[in-house]
C-alpha positions as a Markdown table, in Angstrom:
| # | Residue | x | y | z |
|---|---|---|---|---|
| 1 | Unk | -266.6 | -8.9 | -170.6 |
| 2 | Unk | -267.5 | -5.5 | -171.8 |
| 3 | Unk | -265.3 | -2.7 | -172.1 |
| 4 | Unk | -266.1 | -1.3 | -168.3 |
| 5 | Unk | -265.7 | -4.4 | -166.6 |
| 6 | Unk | -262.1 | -4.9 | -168.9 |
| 7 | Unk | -260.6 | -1.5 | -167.3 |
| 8 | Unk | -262.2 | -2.2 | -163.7 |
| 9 | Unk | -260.4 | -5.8 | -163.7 |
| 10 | Unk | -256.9 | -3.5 | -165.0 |
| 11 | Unk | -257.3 | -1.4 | -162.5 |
| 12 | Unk | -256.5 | -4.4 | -160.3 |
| 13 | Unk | -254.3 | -6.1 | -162.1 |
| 14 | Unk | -252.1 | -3.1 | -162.4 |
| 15 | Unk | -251.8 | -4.0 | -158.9 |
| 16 | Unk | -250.0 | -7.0 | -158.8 |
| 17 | Unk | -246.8 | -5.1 | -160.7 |
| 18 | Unk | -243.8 | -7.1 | -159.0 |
| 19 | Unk | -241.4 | -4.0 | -160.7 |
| 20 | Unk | -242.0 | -0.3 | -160.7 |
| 21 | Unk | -243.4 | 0.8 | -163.9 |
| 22 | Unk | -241.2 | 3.9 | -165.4 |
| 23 | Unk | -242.2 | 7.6 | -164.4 |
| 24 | Unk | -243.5 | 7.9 | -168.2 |
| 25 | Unk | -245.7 | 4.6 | -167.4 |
| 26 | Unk | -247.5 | 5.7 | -164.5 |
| 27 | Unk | -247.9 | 9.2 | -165.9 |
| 28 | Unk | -249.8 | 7.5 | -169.0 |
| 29 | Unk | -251.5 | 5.3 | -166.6 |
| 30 | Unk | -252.8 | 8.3 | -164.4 |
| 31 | Unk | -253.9 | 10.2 | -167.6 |
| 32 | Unk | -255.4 | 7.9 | -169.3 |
| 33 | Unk | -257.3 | 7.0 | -166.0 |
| 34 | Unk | -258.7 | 10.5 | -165.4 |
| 35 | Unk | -259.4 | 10.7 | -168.7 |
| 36 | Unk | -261.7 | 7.5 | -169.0 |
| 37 | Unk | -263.2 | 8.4 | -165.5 |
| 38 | Unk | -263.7 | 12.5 | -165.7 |
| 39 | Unk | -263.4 | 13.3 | -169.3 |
| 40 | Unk | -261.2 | 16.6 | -170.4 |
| 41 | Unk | -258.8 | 17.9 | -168.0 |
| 42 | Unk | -260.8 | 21.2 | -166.5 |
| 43 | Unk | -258.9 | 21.3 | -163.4 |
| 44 | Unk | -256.8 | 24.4 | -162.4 |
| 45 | Unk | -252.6 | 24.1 | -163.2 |
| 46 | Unk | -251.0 | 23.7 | -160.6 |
| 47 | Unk | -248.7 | 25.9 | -159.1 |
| 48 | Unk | -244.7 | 26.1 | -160.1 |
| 49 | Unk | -243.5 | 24.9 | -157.7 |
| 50 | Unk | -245.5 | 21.7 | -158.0 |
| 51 | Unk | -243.8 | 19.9 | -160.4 |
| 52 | Unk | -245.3 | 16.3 | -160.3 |
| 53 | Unk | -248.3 | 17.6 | -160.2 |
| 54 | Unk | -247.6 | 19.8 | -163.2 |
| 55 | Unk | -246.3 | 16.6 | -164.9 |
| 56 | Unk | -250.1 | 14.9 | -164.3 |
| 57 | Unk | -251.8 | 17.6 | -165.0 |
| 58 | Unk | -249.9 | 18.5 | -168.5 |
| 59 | Unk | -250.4 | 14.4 | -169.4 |
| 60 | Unk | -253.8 | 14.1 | -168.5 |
| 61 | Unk | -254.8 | 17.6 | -170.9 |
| 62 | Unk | -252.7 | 16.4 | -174.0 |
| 63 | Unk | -255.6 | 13.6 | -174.0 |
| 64 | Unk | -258.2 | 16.7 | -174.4 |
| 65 | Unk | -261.1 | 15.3 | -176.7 |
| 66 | Unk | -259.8 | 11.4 | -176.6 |
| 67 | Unk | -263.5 | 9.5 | -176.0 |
| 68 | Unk | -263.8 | 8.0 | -172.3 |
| 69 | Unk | -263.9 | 4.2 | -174.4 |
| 70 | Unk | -260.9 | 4.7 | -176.1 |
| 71 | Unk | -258.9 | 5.7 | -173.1 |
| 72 | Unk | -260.6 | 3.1 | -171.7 |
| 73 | Unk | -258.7 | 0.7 | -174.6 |
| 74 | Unk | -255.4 | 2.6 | -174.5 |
| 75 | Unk | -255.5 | 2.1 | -170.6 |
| 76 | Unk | -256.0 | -1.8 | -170.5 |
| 77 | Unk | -253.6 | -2.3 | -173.8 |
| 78 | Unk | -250.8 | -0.7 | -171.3 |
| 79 | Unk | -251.6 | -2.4 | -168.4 |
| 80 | Unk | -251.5 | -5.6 | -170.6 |
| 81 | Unk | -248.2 | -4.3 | -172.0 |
| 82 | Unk | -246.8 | -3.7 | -168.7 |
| 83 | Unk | -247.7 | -7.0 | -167.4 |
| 84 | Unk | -246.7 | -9.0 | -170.2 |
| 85 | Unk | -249.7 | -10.1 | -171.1 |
């Protein structure tokens, strides 16, 4: 399987979670996501009073310049480590 279709098939697996992962988890998770999908965060910060998404948005830009491949790898080695696998 290539790299892509490795990271489509986690993004279902990641599914089947039978316990929450922790808030740290799913922060990585939604980075590293955006990340591999969009590139660089060049979205607008939210606004104070929006904390979670102040949480996402600070995660997803402390991955600034990480290739969309190796979030890609970091995002399936996760999903594997959250799983067990």
């Amino acid at each position: 399987m290539t790299l892509q279709e490795q990271f489509a098939d986690a993004q279902v697996r990641v599914r089947t979670l039978t316990t929450r992962p922790s808030n740290e988890d799913l922060l990585q998770l939604y980075a590293l996501y955006k990340q591999a999908t969009e590139g660089d965060n060049l979205t607008k910060k939210p606004g104070m009073f929006d904390i979670k998404e102040q949480f996402k948005w600070k995660t997803w830009s402390e991955l600034k310049g990480l290739s969309s491949e190796a979030a890609m790898q970091k995002y399936l080695d996760l999903v594997n480590k959250l799983l067990g696998a």
